[in-house]
Structure formats: structure tokens, C-alpha cells
N, C-alpha and C positions, 0 to 999 in steps of 0.2 A: 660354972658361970651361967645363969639363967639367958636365954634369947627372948629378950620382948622387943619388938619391931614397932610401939606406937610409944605418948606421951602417956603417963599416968591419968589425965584428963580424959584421953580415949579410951583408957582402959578400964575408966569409972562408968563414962555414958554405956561400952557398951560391953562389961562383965569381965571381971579378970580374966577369964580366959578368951572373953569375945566369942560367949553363946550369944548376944545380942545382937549379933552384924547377920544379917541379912541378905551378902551380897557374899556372893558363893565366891567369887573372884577377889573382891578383897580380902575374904575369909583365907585363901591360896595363895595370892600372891604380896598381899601390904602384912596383915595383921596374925603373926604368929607367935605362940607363945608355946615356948618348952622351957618350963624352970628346973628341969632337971635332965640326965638321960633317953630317959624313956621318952624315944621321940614316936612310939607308935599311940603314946595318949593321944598327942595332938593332931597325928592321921586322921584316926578315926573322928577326933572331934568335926574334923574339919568334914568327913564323909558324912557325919551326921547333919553337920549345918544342909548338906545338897539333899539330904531327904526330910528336910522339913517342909510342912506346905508352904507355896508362896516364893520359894528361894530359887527355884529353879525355873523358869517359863518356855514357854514355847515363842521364839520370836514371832513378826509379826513379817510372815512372807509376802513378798510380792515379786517375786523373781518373774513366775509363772504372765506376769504380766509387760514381762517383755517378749518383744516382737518377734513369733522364731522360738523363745526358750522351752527347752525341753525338759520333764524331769522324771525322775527315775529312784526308786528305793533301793537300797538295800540293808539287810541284818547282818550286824557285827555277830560273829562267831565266837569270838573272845575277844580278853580284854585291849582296852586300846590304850596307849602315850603316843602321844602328840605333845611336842615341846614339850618333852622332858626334861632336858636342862634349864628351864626358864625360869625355875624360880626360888624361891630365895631357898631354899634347903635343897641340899644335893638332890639330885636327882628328884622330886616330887612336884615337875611343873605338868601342868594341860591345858592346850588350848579352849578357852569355852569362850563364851559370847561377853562380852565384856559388861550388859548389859543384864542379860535374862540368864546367862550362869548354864546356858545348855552346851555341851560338847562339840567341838568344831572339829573338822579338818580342812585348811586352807586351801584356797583352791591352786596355791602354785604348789602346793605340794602334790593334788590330782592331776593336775598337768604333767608332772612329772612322773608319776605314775603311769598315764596315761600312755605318754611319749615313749617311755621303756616297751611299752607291747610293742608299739608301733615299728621301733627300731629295731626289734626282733625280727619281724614279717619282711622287712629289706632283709637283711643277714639271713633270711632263712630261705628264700628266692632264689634263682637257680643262675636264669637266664639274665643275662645284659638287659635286654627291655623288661622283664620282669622286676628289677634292681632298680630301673630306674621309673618306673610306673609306681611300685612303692615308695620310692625316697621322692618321689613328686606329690603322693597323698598326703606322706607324715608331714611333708616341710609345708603345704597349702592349710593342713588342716593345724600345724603349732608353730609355725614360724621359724622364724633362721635368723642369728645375728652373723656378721662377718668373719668373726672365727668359724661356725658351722662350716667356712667350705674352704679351711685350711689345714695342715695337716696335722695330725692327733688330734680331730675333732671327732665327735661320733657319726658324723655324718663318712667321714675316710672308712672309719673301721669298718660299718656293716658294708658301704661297699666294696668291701675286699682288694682282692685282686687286677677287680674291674673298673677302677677307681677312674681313670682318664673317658673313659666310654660311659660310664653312667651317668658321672656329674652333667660329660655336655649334652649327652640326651634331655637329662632329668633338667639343668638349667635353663637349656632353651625352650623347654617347653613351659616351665614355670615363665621366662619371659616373654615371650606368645599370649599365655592364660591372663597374666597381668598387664599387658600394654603396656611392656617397658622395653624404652630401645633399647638395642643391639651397639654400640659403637663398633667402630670397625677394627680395632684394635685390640675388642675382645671375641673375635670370632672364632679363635683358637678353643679360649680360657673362657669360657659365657658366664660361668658361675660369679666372676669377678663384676657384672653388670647386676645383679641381684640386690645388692645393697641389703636391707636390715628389710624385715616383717614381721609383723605381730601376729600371724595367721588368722584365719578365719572363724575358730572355736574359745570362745570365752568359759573358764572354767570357772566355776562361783562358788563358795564355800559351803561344803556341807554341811547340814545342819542337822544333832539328833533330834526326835521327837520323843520328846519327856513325858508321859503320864504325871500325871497331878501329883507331887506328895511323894514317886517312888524315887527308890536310892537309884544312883546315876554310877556317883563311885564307891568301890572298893578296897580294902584294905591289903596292899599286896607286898614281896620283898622278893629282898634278891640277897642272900649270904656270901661273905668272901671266906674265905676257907683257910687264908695266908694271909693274913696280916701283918704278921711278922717278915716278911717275905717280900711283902712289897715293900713297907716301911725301913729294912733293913737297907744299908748303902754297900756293904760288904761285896766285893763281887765274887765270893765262894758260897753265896747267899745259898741254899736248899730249900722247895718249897716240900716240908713235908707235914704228912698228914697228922700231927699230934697238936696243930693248933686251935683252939679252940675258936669255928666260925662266927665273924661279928654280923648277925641281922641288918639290915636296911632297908627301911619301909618308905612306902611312897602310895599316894592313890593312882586306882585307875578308875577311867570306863570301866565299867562292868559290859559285859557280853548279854546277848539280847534286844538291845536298841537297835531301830530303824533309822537310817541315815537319809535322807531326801537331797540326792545330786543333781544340780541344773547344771544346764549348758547351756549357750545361746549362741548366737551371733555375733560376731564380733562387729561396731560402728562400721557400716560402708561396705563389709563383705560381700550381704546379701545383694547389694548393687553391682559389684564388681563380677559375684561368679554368681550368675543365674542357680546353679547345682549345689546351693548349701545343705539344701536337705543331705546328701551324700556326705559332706565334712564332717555334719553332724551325728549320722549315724556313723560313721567309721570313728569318730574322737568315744561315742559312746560305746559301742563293742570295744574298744581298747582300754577305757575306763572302769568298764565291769571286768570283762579279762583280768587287768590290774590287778583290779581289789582282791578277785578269787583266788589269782594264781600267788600273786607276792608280797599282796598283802596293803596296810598302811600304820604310821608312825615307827616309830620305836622296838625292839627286841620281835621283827618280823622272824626272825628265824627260830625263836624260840615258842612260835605261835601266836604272838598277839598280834593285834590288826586285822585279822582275817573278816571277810566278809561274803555273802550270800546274797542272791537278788532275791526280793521277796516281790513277786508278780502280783500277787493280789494287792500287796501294800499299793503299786505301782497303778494300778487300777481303780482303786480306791481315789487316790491321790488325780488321777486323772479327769475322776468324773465329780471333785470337789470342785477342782480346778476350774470347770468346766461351768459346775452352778455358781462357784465366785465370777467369774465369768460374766454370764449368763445375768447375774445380779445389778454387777456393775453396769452392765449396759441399760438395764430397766432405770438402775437412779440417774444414767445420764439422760437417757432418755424423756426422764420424770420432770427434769429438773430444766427441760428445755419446753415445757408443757405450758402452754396457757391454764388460765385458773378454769375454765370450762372445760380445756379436754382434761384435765386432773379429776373435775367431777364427774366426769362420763366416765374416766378409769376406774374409779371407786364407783358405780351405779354397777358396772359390767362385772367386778369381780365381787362385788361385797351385796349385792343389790337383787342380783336374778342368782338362780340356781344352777349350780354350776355344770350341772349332767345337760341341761336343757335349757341353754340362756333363747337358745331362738322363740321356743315354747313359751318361754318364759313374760320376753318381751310383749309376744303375739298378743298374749290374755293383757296384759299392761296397758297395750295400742287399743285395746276393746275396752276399755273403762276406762280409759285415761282423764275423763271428767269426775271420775268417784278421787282421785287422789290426788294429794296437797300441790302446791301450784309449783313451788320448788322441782319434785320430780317429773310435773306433767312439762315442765322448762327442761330438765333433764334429759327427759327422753327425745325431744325435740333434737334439743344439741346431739345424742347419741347418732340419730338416720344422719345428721349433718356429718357428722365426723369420724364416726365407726364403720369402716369398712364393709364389716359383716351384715350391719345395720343397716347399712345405705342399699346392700343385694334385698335385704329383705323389705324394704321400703318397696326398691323398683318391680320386685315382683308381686308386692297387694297393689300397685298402681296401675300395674299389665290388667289384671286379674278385675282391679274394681272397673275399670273402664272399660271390661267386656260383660262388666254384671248390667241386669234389668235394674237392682233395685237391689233395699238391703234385704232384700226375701230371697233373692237368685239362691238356687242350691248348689249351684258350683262356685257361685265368686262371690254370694251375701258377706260371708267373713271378709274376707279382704275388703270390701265395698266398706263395712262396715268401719273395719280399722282404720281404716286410709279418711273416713268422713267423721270419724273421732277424731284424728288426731291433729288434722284440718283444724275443724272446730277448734282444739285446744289452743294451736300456731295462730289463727285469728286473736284470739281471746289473750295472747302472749303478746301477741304484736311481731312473733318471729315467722309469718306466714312468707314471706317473700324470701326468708330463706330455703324452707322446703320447696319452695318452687324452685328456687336455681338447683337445690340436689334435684332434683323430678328433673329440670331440663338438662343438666350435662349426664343426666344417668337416661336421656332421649323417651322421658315416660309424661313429658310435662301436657302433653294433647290427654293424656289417661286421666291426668288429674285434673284438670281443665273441666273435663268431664264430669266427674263427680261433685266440680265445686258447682256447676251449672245446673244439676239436681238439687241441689240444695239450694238455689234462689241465687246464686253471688255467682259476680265476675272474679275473675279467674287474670290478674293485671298480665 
């Protein structure tokens, strides 16, 4: 009996077997097609839909742009399952983006990952304060429901022995840290004053980085050996070795891909505990630890999941981050610009030479009657509203108002630039604004000066 999973109309627009779908996710988990046994045709088919161009993407992050978030690479080792039971054929589901078709691991399942190291580091602690210095990190840095502090909770097991002396250590001091009363009825029991926390480190779901066009997954199984054996009801059943093993294929990750882990802040933490940087880096050392030591998804014991930090990735990704960053601030910045300083931004980076804009300008302020009236208004506005522009004004105004004359051989240039540019500001009609830059920049008696060489009052 054949498995086809759409209407004969879907299966027209997009190819009997649905080489035409495009959506790596639908192609896994809606649209399957095995018309006969051989269910490793349609593995592979589906492997290949993930390495055609275009099927796969890179989402479109923006983690890094939260307040606080941290992030962090690492290289899967081998193959990875994630939600492997998820989808519609035994055993052959994986997590990917529902959208862009890239590899996920969820971020409650790096929590949980995480939270296993951490639980370790109590259990492995010696002392009573040391037990509960620990079980106060893991529980501030991944929270605690109500059960956590009751018995055969994990929170009991790693504290052993010590169970009554660490908790009220460890809760009182979590109620201290948080500003939460104490009632008097639990002065005995503190832990029962805790109530529920979402703790301070938000785990956010990893996401691979896909090169353009390459295959993501591969074609993999797992053989049962007994079939007969399981299928059998008999209870004299014997599993023995003369059965002939049935294959079961399913995709994976392939090994090699870069994972990009954030972390952030959880709403309100960063208020509550001054010290998130510390949450943050102990949720992270317990996270990579995780990956390296136990792994993630599916058949960890059998090797798959594993992962590696890949430092340069890590580095990379920092100082992208950084010119994303960096970018964003210039468009908001751009975007709050009047149309004058927009054109003085574009004079300064598109306009003078970028080794020597000072030089640049200097020879510009010395002709500035040779060229077009748009720039010679330009350069105006630039001493107005450029910074660097405005030191370099106040210093040919120093310089002209101790010159003789445009002949002086120590201050002629300046004399000169500063009685060009004058000239031009008259001729614009924006002379009264150079003179307020000249006087909050305390040079306006310098230029006063030079305009009174030149025949004109000086308002």
C-alpha cells in the first residue's frame, strides 16, 4: 500500500514525488511519498531537496541585539537527531526552522543540558557551604518550580546527605538575594518561602549556519536484528542470531556544521541582581561542558550530538556582531539627521580624501570661490556642525587674527582661509552663523579682525 500524504492536485503543482516543494520542512514533515518499500528512496529524496540552492537559509538573526546577549559557536562532531520521533515516518523527524529549513536545537532542551552540568558541580562539592554555594548558583542562574524543593526532586539528590543544612543555607540566601520575605512560620523550612523562578539565563535556540547550496542531511540507519523476536507473543520467544536484519533509514545532520548559541538575560534579572555577567558566564561554561561532555538530541550514547567550541568561529561572529552593531547605530543615527547634516555626512566621507580630510578641507577653505555654490554652502554648514571641522576653523581664526596680512609667513594661510571663507558666508547669506561657531568656540574678536581688514563690520 503506497503512503502519499497530499491530494492528487498537490501532487500535480508539485511533482509526483514532490521534487518541486521547496520547503525543506514541508518536504519532512507534510509531503511524503513511498509507493512501495523502499523507504530509503524517499530519505534520500528528501536529503536532496536540503541541498538544493535556495532550500535551505540562513535565518535572519537578531538575538545579538538583545540587551546583555551573549554568543557563542560551536562544531557538531557528528551526526545530530533532534525530534526524532516527530514525524510522520518512524523514527525520521528533525528539528529545523520552520521557515529557512536550517537545523535547530531548542533552547529548553540547552537548558537542560546546561542544568545537568551544573547539578553535577552540587553532587560533586564536598562541604555543606560548598553544596549549598552551588545549589544557590544552578537555582539563580535556571530557576526552581515548587517541586525542586521537595523530595525526589533533583535538587534532594545532589544534596545528599546534607539535605536539611544546605537547602536552609542555600534558600535563605536565595531569599536575601531576591527580596523576598521570610514569614515566620517558615524559619525552620526557608525553602517553602521561594515560590516558583524562571531564573536569570534565557536559553535561545541554536541555530546551524548553512553554506549556500551544501547538503545539511544525511542518509543514515539503525538495523534490528530480531524481528521476529520482538514481533513474536510467545513468551519462550529466543532472540537468535539466524534472523535476517530489517534496515531503518531516517535523515540526519550531518557533522561539521557550526551551531551559534545565545544566551541572554532573562526580563528584569539584570535589575534585580547587579552580577548577571557571572549567571551568564557560569550558564555558558555549563553549556559548552554539556555539549562536549554528553552531548545533544537523540542516540548520544552511540556518538551522535557531540560538539566542539570552535573559537575562531566565535570571534568571527563577535566582531560581525559588532559591525552589525556598529551599523545599526550609524542608520539610527542617519535617520535622526537633518537634511544639512546628511549633506555634510556625505561631503566628509564621499567628498575629501580619506587619508587626509583635514588637508583636505584646508586646500577647499583656500579656493572656496573657485567651486560651485552648493559645496562652497556645504563647507559652511561642515565648520557649523563637524566637530573636527569646528577645531579646525577655531585654530585658522587663532592663527589669522595674529597674522599682518595674507602675506604673514606664519599665519598668511590661515589669514587667507578664514578671509575666503568669510567671503563665501557673506555671499551665502550664512555669515552670522560662523560667527556664533567663532564665538561659542571664544575666537569671534580673531575673526572680527580679519573681517575689519577687509573693509566690513563684523555684527
Amino acid at each position: 500500500m503506497p503512503l502519499i500524504t497530499s491530494t492528487d492536485e498537490v501532487r500535480r503543482l508539485l511533482h509526483p514525488n514532490y521534487d518541486s516543494c521547496d520547503s525543506l520542512t514541508l518536504r519532512l514533515e507534510k509531503f511524503v511519498c513511498i509507493e512501495s518499500d523502499n523507504k530509503i528512496a524517499e530519505i534520500k529524496r528528501i536529503c536532496d531537496c536540503a541541498a538544493r540552492k535556495g532550500v535551505v537559509r540562513q535565518p535572519t538573526q537578531c538575538f545579538h541585539r538583545i540587551p546583555g546577549a551573549r554568543e557563542f559557536v560551536m562544531q557538531l562532531q557528528s551526526r545530530l537527531l533532534v525530534n526524532h520521533s516527530g514525524g510522520i515516518l518512524e523514527n525520521t523527524g528533525l528539528c529545523l526552522h520552520r521557515f529557512f529549513g536550517a537545523p535547530m536545537v531548542p533552547g529548553s532542551s540547552l537548558k537542560g543540558i546546561a542544568r545537568r552540568v551544573a547539578l553535577d558541580k552540587v553532587r560533586q562539592a564536598k562541604t555543606v557551604s560548598e553544596k549549598s554555594s552551588a545549589l544557590r548558583q544552578t537555582a539563580l542562574a535556571f530557576g526552581w518550580a515548587d517541586n525542586d524543593w521537595q523530595k525526589n526532586s533533583d535538587f534532594q539528590i545532589v544534596a545528599g546527605d546534607d539535605l536539611q543544612a544546605v537547602w536552609q543555607d542555600c534558600a535563605s540566601s536565595l531569599l536575601k538575594e531576591l527580596h523576598l520575605p521570610l514569614p515566620k512560620k517558615y524559619e525552620e523550612t526557608p525553602w517553602k518561602a521561594l515560590g516558583s523562578f524562571c531564573g536569570t539565563v534565557a536559553f535561545l535556540p541554536a541555530v546551524a549556519e548553512c553554506p549556500e547550496g551544501s547538503g545539511i542531511l544525511e542518509a543514515d540507519l539503525v538495523n534490528c536484528h530480531h524481528p521476529e523476536y520482538y514481533q513474536s507473543t510467545d513468551a519462550r520467544r529466543l532472540a537468535l542470531d539466524i534472523e535476517n536484519p530489517v534496515p531503518n533509514f531516517f535523515p540526519a545532520v550531518r557533522a561539521g556544521l557550526d551551531f551559534v548559541f545565545t544566551l541572554a538575560p532573562t526580563p528584569g534579572a539584570a535589575m534585580r541582581l547587579p552580577d548577571i555577567d557571572s549567571h551568564l558566564n557560569f550558564a555558558q561554561d555549563c553549556l559548552r561542558r554539556g555539549l562536549s561532555e554528553h552531548g545533544a538530541g537523540a542516540k548520544t550514547n552511540a556518538g551522535y550530538g557531540w560538539f566542539e567550541e570552535n573559537q575562531t568561529a566565535t570571534e568571527q561572529l563577535a566582531q560581525q556582531r559588532e559591525e552589525e552593531q556598529k551599523e545599526a547605530e550609524e542608520e539610527a543615527a542617519l535617520a535622526k539627521m537633518t537634511p544639512e547634516e546628511r549633506a555634510v555626512k556625505d561631503f566628509v566621507e564621499n567628498k575629501l580624501q580619506a587619508n587626509d580630510r583635514e588637508g583636505d578641507l584646508k586646500g577647499k577653505m583656500a579656493r572656496i570661490d573657485q567651486l560651485p555654490e552648493e559645496e562652497q554652502r556645504i563647507i559652511c554648514r561642515a565648520i557649523q556642525l563637524n566637530s573636527n571641522f569646528k577645531k579646525i576653523w577655531k585654530n585658522d581664526c587663532i592663527e589669522a587674527g595674529r597674522a599682518k596680512g595674507p602675506d604673514d609667513k606664519k599665519f598668511g594661510k590661515a589669514y587667507k582661509r578664514v578671509q575666503k571663507v568669510w567671503q563665501a558666508a557673506k555671499k551665502l547669506g550664512v555669515a552670522e552663523e560662523l560667527r556664533k561657531v567663532a564665538e561659542k568656540l571664544g575666537v569671534a574678536e580673531e575673526l572680527r579682525k580679519v573681517a575689519e581688514k577687509l573693509g566690513e563690520e563684523m555684527p
